[in-house]
N, C-alpha and C positions, 0 to 999 in steps of 0.2 A: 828304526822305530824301537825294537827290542831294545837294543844298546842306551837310547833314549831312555827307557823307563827305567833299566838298571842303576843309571848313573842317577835320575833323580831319585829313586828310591833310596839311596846310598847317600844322598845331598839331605833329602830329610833325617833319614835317620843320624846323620852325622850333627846336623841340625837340632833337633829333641835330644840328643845326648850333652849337646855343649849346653844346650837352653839346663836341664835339670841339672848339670854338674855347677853350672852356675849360680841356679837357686839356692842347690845342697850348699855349698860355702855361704852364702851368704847368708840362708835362715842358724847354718850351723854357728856364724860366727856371732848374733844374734844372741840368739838363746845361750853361747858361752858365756856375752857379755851378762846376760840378765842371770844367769848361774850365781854367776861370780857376784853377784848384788846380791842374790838371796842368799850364800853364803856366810858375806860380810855381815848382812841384818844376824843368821843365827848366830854369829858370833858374840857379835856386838849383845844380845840380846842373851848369851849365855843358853842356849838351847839346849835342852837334853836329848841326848842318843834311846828313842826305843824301836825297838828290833822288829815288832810286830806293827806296828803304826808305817813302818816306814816296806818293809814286805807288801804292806796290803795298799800302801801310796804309791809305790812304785810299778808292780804289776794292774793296778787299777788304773790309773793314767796310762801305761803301754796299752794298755787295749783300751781304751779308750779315743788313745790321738791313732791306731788300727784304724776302729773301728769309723772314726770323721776322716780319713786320710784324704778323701777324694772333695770333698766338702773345705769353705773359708772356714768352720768351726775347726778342722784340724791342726792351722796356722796355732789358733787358742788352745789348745791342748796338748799340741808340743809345747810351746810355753811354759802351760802348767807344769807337765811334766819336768822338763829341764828346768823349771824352779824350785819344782821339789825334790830334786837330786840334788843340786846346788845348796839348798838349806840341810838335808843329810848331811851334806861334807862339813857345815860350820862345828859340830863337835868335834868332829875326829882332828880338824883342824886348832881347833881350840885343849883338845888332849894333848897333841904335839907340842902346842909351844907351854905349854904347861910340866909338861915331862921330860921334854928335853933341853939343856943348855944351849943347845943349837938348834933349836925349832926351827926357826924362822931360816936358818939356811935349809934345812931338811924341804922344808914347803918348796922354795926357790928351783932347788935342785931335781927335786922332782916334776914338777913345774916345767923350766927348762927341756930337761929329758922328755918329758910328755909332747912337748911342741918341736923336738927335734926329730923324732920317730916320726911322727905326725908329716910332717913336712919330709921327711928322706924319703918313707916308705910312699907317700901318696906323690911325689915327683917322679919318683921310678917306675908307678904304674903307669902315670901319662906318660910320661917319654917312651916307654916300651910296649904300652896299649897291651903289653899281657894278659891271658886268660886264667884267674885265679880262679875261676868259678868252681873248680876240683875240689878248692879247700873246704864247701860247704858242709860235709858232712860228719869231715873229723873237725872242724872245728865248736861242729855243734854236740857231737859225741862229747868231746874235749871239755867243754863251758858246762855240760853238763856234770861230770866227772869233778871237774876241780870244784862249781858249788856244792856238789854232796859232802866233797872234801872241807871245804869252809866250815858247812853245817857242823861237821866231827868237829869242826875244830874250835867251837865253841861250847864243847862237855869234855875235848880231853884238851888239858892246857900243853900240849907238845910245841916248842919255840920250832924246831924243825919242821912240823907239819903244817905251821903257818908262813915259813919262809917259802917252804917248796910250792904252797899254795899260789901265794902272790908270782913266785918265779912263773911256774903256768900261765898266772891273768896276764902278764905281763909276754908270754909269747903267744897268747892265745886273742889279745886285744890287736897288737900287732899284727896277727893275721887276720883277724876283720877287719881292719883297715885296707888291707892290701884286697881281700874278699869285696869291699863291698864297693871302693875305689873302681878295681876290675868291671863291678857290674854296671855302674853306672856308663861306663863309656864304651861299655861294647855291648851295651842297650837291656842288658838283662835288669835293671830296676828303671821304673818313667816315672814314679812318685817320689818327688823330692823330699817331703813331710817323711815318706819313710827312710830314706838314704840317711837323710839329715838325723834322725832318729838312733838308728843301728851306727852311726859314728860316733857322734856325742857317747852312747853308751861305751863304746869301744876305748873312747880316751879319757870318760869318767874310771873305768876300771884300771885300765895303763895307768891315770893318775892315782889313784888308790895302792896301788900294787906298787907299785916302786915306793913312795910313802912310805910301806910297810917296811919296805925291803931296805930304804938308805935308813929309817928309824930304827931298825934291827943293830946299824953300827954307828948312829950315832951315840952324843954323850948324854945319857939320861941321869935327870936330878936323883939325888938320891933322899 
């Protein structure tokens, strides 16, 4: 009888972990698509980058789709949210291919890179069901550190202090991936609105960050 309830305890949990890691891909792959539309519209539409609109868009949406996470209103407010990250990137998008002679490979390339990490790192956690949960706290020390770091780096104009920047997001996204990948399948998150959530932001930033980094040696117009 013991042995009995162990095993099915072990069946559901294994159960609820495949059910949410299934949802997480699926709302994530979702909300990349609708990203990726609200993008094209700020493009298309010539959108302008401001700093303060998009700070107070983006942490008021995150606790927001929080705060409904457990509620169908939170489905709606990831959404929002990953629509309104998605229209943030249509400037910086629209800077690249405007500044560089090779934009549009730049985008590609980072692009690319973003959905290879993505897919390497989050294969290696299911195949090996490792416990990343360790990384949780330097990688939140870490995320904190490097955005103070950004902040500087928008009053002193230092080309290194924004290379080294991005190098950071870019090994610090990558380990949320692996972090929050980990969690899901060895039960430590059961809300998929939030999984789905903490990744997208993971490979918004991985995509931003390398951007910075392959635009750093691309050929800019002069």
């Amino acid at each position: 009888m013991r042995e009995n309830v162990v095993i099915n305890s072990r069946g559901e949990s294994l159960l609820a972990t495949h059910t949410v890691l299934r949802n997480t891909y699926w709302l994530l792959g979702l909300t990349l698509l609708f990203s990726a539309a609200t993008a094209g519209l700020a493009m298309v539409t010539h959108a302008k980058p401001n700093f303060l609109l998009t700070i107070v868009g983006v942490y008021g949406l995150m606790f927001l789709t929080s705060a409904l996470r457990n509620s169908g209103w939170g489905l709606l407010a990831a959404f929002a949210f990953t629509g309104f990250m998605g229209y943030t990137l249509g400037p910086i998008l629209n800077m690249v291919l405007q500044n560089y002679a090779n934009g549009s490979q730049i985008i590609m390339t980072s692009l690319g890179s973003t959905g290879v990490i993505f897919f390497a790192l989050s294969a290696y956690v299911l195949t090996t069901r490792k416990d990343f949960s360790y990384l949780g706290g330097f990688l939140f020390v870490g995320i904190m550190v490097a955005f103070l770091a950004s902040i500087g780096g928008l009053f002193f104009n230092i080309p290194a202090l924004h290379l080294a920047v991005s190098a950071a997001f870019v090994l610090l996204s990558s380990g949320m991936i692996l972090f929050q990948t980990s969690l899901i399948i060895n039960g430590g998150e059961r809300n998929y609105i939030m999984a789905t959530i903490s990744i997208y932001v993971a490979l918004y930033n991985l995509f931003v960050s390398l951007l910075q980094l392959f635009s750093a040696f691309g050929g800019r117009n002069n």
